[in-house]
C-alpha positions as CSV (number, residue, x, y, z in Angstrom):
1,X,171.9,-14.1,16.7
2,X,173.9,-11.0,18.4
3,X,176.9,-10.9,16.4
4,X,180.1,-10.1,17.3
5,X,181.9,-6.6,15.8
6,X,184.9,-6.2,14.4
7,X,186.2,-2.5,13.2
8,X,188.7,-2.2,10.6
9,X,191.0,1.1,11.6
10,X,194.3,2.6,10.4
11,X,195.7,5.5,8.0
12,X,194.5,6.4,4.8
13,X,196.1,4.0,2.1
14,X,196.8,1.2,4.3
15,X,194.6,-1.3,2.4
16,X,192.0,-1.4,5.2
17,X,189.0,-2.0,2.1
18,X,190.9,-4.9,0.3
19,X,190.9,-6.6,4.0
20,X,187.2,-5.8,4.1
21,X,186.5,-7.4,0.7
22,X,188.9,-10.5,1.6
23,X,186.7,-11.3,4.9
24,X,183.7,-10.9,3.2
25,X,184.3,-12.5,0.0
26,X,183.0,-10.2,-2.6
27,X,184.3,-6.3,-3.7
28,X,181.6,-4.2,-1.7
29,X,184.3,-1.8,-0.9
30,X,185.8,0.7,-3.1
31,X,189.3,-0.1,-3.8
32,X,191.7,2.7,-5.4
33,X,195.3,3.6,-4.4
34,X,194.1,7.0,-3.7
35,X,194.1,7.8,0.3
36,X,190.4,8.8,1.5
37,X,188.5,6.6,-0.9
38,X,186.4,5.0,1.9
39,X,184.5,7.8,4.0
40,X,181.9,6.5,5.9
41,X,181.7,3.3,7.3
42,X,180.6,0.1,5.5
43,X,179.2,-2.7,6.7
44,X,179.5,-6.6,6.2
45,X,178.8,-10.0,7.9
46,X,182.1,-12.3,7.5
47,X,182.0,-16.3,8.2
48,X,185.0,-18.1,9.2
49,X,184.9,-22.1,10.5
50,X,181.1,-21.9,10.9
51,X,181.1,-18.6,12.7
52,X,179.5,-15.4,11.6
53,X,180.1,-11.8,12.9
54,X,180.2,-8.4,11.7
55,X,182.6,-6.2,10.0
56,X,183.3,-2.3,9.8
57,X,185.4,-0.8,7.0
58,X,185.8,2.6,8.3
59,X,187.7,5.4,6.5
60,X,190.9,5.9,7.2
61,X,192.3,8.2,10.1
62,X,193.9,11.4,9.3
63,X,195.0,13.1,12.8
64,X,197.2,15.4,11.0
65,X,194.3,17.1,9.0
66,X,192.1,17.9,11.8
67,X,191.1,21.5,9.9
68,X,189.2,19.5,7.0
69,X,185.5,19.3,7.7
70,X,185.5,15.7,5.5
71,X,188.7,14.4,7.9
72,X,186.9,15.3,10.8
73,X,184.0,13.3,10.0
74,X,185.8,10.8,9.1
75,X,186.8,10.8,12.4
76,X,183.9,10.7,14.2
77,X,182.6,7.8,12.2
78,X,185.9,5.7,12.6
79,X,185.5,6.6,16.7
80,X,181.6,5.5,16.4
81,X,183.0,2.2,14.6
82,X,185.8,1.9,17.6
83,X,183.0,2.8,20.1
84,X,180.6,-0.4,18.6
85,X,183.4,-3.0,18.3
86,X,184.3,-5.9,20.3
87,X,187.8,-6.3,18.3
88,X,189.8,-3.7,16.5
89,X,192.2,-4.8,13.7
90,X,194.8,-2.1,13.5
91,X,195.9,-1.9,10.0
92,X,199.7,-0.8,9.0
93,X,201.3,-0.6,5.9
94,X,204.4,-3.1,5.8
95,X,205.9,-1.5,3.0
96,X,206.4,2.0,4.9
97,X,206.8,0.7,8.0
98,X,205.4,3.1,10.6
99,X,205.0,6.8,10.3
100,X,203.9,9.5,12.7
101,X,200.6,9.1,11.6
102,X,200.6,5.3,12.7
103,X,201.8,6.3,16.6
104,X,199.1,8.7,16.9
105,X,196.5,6.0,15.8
106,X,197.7,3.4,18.2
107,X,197.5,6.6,21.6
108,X,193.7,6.3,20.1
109,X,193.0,2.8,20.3
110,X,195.1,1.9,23.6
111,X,192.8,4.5,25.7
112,X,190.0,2.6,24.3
113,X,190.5,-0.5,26.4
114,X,189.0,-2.8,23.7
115,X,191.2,-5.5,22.4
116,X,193.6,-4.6,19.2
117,X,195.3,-7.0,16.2
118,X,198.1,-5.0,14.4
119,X,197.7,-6.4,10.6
120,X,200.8,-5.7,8.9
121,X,199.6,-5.6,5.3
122,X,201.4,-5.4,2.0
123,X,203.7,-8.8,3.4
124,X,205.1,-10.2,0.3
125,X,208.1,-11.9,1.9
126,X,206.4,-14.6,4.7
127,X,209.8,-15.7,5.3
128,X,211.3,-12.8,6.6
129,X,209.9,-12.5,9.9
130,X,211.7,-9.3,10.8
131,X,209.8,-7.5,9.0
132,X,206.5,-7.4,11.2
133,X,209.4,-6.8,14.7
134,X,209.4,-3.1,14.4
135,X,206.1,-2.8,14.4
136,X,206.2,-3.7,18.4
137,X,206.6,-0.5,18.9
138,X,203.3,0.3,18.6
139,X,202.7,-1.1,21.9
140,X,200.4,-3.9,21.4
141,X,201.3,-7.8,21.9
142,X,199.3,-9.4,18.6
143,X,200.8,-8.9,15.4
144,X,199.9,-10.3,11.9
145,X,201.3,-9.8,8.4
146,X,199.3,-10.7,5.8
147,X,198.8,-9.5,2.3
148,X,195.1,-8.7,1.4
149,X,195.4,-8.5,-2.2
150,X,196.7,-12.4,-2.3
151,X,195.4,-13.7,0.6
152,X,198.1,-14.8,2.3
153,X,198.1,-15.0,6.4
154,X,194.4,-14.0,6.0
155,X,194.0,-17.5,7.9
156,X,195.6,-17.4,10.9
157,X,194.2,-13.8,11.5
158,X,190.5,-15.6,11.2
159,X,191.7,-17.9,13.3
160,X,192.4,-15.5,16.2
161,X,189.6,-13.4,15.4
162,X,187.3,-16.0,16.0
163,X,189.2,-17.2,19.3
164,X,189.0,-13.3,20.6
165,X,185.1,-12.8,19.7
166,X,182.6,-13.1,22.3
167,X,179.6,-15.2,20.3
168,X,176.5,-15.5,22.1
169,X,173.5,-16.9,20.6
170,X,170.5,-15.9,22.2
171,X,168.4,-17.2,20.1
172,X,167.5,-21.1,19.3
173,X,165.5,-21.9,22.3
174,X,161.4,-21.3,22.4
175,X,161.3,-21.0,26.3
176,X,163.9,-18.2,26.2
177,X,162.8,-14.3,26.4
178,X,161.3,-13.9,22.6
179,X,163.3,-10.7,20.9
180,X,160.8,-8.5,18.5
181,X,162.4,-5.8,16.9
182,X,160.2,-2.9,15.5
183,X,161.9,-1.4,12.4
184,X,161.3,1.1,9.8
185,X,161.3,4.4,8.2
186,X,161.4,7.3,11.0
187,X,158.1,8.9,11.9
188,X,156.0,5.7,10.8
189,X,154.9,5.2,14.3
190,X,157.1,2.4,15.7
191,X,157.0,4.0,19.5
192,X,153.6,4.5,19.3
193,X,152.8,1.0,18.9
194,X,155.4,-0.1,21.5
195,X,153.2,2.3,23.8
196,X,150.0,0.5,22.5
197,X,151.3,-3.3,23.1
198,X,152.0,-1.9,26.3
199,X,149.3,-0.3,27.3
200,X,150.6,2.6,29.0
201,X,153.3,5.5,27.7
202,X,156.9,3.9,28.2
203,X,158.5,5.6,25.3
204,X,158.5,9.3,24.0
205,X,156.5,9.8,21.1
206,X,157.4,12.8,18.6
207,X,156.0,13.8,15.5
208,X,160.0,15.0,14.6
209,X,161.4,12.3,12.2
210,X,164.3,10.3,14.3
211,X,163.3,10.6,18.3
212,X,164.1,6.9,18.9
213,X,168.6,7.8,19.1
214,X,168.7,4.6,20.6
215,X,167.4,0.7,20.5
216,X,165.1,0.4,23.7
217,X,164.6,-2.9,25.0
218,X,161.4,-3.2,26.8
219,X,160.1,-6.8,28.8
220,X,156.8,-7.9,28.7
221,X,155.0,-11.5,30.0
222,X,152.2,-12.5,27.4
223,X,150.0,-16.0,27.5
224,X,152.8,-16.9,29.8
225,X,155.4,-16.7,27.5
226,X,158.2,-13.9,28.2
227,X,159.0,-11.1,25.1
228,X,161.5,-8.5,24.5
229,X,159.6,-5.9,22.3
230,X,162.7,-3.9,20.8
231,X,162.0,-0.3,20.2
232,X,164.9,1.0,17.1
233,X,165.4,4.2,15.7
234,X,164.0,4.9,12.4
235,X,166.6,3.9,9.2
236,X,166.5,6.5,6.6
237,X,168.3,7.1,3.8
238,X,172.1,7.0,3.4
239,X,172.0,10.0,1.4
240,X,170.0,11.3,4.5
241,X,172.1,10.3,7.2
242,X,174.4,13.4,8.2
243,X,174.5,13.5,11.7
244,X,177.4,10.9,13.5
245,X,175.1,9.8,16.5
246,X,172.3,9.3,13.8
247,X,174.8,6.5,12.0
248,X,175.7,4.8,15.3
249,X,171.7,4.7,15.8
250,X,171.4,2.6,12.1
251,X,174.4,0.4,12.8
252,X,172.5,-0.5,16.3
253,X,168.8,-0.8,14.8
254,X,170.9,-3.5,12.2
255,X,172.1,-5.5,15.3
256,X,168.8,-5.6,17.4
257,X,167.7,-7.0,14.0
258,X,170.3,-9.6,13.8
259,X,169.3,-10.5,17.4
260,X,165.5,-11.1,16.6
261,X,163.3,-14.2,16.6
262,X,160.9,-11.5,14.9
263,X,160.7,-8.0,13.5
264,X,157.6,-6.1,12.6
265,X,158.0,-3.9,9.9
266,X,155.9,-0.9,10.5
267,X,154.5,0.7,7.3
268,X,153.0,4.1,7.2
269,X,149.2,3.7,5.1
270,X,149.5,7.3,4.4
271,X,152.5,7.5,2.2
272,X,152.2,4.4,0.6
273,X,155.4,2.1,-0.1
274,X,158.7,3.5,-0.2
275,X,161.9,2.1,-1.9
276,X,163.6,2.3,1.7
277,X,160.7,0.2,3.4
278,X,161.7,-2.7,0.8
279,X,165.6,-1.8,2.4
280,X,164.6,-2.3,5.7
281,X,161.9,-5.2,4.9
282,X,165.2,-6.8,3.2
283,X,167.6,-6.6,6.3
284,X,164.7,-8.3,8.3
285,X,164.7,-10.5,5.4
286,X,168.4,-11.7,5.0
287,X,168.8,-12.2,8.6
288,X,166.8,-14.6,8.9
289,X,163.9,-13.3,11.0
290,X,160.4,-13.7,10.8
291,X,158.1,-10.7,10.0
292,X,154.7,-9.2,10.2
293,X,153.8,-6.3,8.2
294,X,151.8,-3.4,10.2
295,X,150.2,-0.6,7.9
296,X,150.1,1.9,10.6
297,X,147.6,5.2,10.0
298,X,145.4,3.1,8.4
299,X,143.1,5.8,9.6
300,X,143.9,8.5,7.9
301,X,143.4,6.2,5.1
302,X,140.2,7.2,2.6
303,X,138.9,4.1,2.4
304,X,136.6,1.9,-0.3
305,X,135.7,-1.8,0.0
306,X,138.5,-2.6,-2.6
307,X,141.1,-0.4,-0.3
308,X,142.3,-3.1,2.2
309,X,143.0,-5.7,-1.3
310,X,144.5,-3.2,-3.0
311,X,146.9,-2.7,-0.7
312,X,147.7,-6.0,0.2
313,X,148.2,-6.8,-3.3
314,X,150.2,-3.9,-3.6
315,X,152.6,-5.2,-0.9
316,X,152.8,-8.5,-2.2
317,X,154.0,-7.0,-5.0
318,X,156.6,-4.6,-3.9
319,X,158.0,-7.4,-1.2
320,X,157.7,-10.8,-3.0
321,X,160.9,-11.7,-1.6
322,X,158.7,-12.2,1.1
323,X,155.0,-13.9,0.6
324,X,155.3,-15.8,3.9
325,X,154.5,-12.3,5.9
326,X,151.4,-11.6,7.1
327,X,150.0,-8.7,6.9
328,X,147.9,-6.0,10.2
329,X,146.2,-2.8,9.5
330,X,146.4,-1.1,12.7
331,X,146.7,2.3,13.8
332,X,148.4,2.7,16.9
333,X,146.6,6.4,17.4
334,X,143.0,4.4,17.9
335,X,144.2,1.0,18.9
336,X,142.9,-0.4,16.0
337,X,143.8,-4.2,15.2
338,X,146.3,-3.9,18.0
339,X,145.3,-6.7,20.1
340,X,146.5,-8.9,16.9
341,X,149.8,-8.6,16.9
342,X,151.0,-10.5,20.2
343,X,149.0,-13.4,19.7
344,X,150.7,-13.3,15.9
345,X,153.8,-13.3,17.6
346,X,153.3,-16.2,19.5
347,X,152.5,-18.0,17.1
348,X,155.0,-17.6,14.9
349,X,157.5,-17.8,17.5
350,X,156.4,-21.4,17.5
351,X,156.7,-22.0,13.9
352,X,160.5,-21.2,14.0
353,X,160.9,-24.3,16.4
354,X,159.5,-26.4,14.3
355,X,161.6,-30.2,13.5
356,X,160.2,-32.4,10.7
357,X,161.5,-35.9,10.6
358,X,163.4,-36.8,7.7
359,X,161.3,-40.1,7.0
360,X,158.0,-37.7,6.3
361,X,159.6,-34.4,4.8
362,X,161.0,-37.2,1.7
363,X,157.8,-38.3,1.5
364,X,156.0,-35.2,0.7
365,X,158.9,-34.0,-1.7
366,X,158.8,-36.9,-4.0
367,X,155.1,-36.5,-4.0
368,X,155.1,-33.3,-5.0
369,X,157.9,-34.0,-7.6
370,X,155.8,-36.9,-9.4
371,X,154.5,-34.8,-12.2
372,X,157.0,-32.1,-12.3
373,X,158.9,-31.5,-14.8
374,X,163.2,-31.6,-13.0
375,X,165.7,-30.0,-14.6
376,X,168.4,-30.8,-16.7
377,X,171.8,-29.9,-19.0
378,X,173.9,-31.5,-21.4
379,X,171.8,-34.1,-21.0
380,X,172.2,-34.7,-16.9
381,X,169.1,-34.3,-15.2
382,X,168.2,-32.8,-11.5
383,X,168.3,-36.0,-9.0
384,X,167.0,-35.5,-5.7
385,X,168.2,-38.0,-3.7
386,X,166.7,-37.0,-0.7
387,X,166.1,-33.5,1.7
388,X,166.8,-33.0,5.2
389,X,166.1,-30.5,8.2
390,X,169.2,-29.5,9.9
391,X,168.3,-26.4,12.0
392,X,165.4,-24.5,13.4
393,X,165.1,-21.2,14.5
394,X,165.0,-20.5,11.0
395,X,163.6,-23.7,9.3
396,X,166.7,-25.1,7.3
397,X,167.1,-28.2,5.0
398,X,169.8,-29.6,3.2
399,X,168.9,-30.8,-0.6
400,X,171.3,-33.9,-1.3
401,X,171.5,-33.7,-4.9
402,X,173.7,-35.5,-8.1
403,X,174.8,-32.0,-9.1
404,X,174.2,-28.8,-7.3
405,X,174.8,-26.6,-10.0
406,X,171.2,-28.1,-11.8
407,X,169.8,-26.5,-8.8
408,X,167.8,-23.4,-10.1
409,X,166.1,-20.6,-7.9
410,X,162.5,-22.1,-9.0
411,X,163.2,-25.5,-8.5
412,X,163.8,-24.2,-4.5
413,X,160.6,-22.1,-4.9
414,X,158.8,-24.7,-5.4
415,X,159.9,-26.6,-2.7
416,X,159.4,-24.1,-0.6
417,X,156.1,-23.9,-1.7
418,X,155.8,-27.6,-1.0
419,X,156.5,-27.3,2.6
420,X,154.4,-24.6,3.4
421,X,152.1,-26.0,1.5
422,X,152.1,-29.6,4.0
423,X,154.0,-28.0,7.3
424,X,153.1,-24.4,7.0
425,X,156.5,-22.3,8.9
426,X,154.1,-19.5,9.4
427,X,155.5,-15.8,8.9
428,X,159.1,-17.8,8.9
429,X,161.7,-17.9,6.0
430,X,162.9,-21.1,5.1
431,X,166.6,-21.1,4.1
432,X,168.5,-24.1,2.0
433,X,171.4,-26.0,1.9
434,X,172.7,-27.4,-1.8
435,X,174.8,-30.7,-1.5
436,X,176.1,-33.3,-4.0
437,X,175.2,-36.7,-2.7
């Protein structure tokens, strides 16, 4: 799914990380009471009513320190954020009411024509509505107190966000155009094999690290079915990310993988695994996409007739959160194994549509469950009263169970296991559902 942005913006001090948190539900920001605290921009996924979408904390907006090289990036992150919305919340501080600081902000975001919610944070007082009516002045029509640190009006502003948003899903239907993203580390080869599945040279290849800026969406008709093949620029680092356009390329690679069926995560044979490949394997991971693993350069490889199992092994160790990925040792230079990788794709396009009926997927559960051990505490054992699939596109099921906190991760490992083991979901993570029945 191609979720909606929305950029946090405002001063320095404002409390633009505690909103972050509160939308997201957990403390990935840094929170302090000193001004500056969060420099770059940090990323999130928020849910509200059954809709997901993006979030931005950026740092905060300091036009009157333009002569400090750390403001002035700051800047040009928060204008990169403003740049990739498709909402701006303007933060304010109720307290101070607004300052210089604040009118210069707001000149910024009405040239950029995207729509704007004034928070007025630091509320404590919901019955005093005068105190949100000077902060008309800013010139925008939507304004909302709240108070992030307790919570209150966080509501209605979730409410409106979600009614502003544009959600599109483009995914959930097999006869649409099937998106494949190709991720990883820079300089593994990723336009190369775009070039190879394509036959012919439709995007620059570089040996320099980071040639792909942007995320290059390229058509192609295979076995009849239509595919997006979605070239993204390499994701280093964060340490290693200096460079402002280099950022905005990261925060778009992130979103062609959130709008993926399937993402091949492109491995490079001749440095071996890398901490950031299990990063980006991860993001391909938690969004819900399906993968295939390609070791590129598997020529330069020195090979043995143990190297091939070694390696797989090696990956299945490294990436265990995923053990439903298949594996390609290709190298795009030679167009070795290269013919593999669409008919993979089809077929694992398939698998995500999959739909078991209820009757069947009990059935093999409880079989599976005869001799096995459920478990319990304080004496109240694990009932499963019966499992159900209630989306595709990934495979989902809802457990309905006596109590879901009985529910451990290995008891859903091994019905995952179970449903590979009788319905297969090729190359597709399966995601589940806890109820108490």
């Amino acid at each position: 799914m191609n979720l909606p942005v929305v950029a946090i913006v405002g001063r320095p001090n404002v409390g633009k990380s505690s909103l972050f948190n509160r939308f997201i539900g957990n403390k990935t920001a840094i929170v302090a009471d000193v001004p500056g605290v969060t420099r770059d921009r940090i990323f999130g996924k928020s849910n509200w009513n059954g809709k997901d979408f993006n979030i931005i904390d950026t740092g905060g907006l300091d036009i009157f320190s333009k002569d400090d090289d750390l403001v002035l990036q700051v800047i040009e992150q928060v204008n990169l954020a403003i740049l990739e919305a498709d909402l701006i919340l303007f933060v304010v501080d109720g307290k101070e009411g607004i300052v210089p600081m604040d009118l210069e902000v707001a000149n910024i975001l009405r040239k950029t024509k995207k729509k704007v919610l004034v928070v007025v944070n630091k509320i404590d007082n919901f019955d005093k509505n005068s105190d949100i009516f000077p902060f008309y002045d800013l010139g925008f029509e939507l304004i909302f107190p709240v108070s992030s640190i307790h919570g209150m009006g966080i509501g209605d502003l979730l409410d409106k966000i979600i009614a502003l948003l544009p959600f599109k899903d483009t995914k959930g239907n097999l006869e649409e155009s099937i998106a494949v993203s190709i991720i990883g580390r820079p300089n593994v080869g990723k336009s190369s094999i775009l070039n190879a599945l394509l036959n012919e040279e439709r995007v620059i290849v570089s040996d320099i690290p980071g040639t792909t800026r942007d995320c290059i969406d390229t058509f192609l008709s295979y076995e009849g079915k239509n595919l997006t093949l979605i070239d993204t620029a390499g994701i280093r680092k964060k340490a290693k990310v200096n460079e402002g356009i280099e950022k905005y390329s990261v925060i778009r690679s992130i979103r062609a993988i959130n709008r993926s069926l399937i993402c091949l995560i492109v491995l490079d044979a001749s440095q071996g695994i890398l901490e950031q490949d299990k990063k980006i394997a991860g993001l391909a991971h938690e969004a819900g996409c399906s993968s295939i693993f390609l070791v590129n350069k598997w020529d330069l490889v020195v090979k043995n007739e143990r190297t091939t199992a070694e390696f797989e092994k090696n990956i299945k160790s490294h990436f265990s959160f995923m053990s439903y990925a298949p594996i390609i040792f290709i190298s795009a230079k030679y167009n070795l194994r290269i013919h593999k990788i669409l008919p993979e794709i089809l077929k694992i396009a398939a698998e995500r549509f999959k739909r078991i009926d209820t009757s069947i997927l009990n059935q093999v559960i409880q079989e599976g469950l005869y001799n096995v051990p459920l478990p319990s505490k304080k004496g109240i054992k694990l009932q499963l009263k019966y499992i159900t699939q209630t989306a595709i596109d990934p495979p989902t099921f809802s457990l309905f169970v006596n109590n879901p906190e009985l529910v451990h991760f290995s008891y859903l490992r091994f019905i995952e296991n179970r449903l590979r083991q009788a319905f297969l979901f090729y190359a597709t993570p399966i995601l589940f559902a806890i109820k108490k029945k």
